[in-house]
C-alpha positions as CSV (number, residue, x, y, z in Angstrom):
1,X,4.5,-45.9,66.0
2,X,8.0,-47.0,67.1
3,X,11.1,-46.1,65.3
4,X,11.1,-49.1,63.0
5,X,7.7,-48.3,61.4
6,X,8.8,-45.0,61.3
7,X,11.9,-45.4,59.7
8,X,10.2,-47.7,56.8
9,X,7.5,-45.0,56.1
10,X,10.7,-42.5,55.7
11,X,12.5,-45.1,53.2
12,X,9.1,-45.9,51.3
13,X,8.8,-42.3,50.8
14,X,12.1,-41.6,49.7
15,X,12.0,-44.4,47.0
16,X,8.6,-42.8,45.7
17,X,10.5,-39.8,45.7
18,X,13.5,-41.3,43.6
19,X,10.4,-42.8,41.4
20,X,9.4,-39.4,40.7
21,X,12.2,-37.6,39.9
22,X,13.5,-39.9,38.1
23,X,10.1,-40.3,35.9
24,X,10.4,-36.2,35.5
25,X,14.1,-36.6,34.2
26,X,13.1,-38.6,31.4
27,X,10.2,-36.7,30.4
28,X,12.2,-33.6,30.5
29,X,11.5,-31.6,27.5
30,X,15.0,-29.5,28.1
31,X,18.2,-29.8,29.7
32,X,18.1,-27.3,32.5
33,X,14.8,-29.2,33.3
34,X,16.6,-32.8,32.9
35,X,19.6,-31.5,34.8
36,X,17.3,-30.2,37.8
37,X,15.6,-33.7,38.1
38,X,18.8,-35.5,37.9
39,X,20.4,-33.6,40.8
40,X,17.4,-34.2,42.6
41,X,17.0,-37.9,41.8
42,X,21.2,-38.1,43.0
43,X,20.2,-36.3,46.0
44,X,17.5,-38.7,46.9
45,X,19.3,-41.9,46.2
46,X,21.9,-40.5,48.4
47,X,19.0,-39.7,51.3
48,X,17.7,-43.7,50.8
49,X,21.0,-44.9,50.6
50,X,21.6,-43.4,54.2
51,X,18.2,-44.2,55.2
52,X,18.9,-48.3,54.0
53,X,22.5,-48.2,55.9
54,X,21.0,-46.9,59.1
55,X,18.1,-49.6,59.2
56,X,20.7,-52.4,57.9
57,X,23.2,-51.7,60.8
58,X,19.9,-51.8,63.6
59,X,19.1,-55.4,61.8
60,X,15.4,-53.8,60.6
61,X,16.4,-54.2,56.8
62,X,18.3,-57.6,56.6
63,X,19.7,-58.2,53.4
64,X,20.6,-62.0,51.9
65,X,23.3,-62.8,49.9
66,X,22.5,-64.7,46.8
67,X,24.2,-68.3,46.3
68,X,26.4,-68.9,43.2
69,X,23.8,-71.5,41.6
70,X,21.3,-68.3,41.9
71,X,23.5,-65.8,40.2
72,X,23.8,-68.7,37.7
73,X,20.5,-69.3,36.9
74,X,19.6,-65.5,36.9
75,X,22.5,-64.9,34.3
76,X,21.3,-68.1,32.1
77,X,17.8,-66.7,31.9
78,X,18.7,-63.5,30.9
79,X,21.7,-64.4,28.5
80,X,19.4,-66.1,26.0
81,X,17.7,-62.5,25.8
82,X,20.0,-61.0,24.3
């Protein structure tokens, strides 16, 4: 395994993680409950957020910027929904 595969096996993990906590937060039958899944779920976003920069800066996770006519569209389909 080089470092790239291993470093998208760490991020998959770490959004399954997110997935999880934050799937226990809602189902949280008390606050102290709630409150220790959401400080866990901040905690992991934080972990994938440095996880995402790290692989965006090596060019491994490239991200695209979206054009104004897609924003458009995307905001026409879901303003009808409303």
């Amino acid at each position: 395994m080089n470092d790239q595969s291993i470093m998208e096996n760490i991020l998959l993990t770490t959004k399954g993680v997110c997935d999880l906590y934050m799937h226990g937060a809602i189902e949280s039958a008390t606050q102290n409950v709630q409150q220790t899944f959401d400080t866990a779920l901040n905690d992991s976003l934080c972990m994938q957020s440095d996880i995402y920069q790290k692989m965006s800066q090596k060019g491994w996770y490239p991200a695209q910027q979206a054009d104004q006519q897609q924003i458009n569209q995307v905001r026409q389909k879901y303003a009808g929904q409303r």
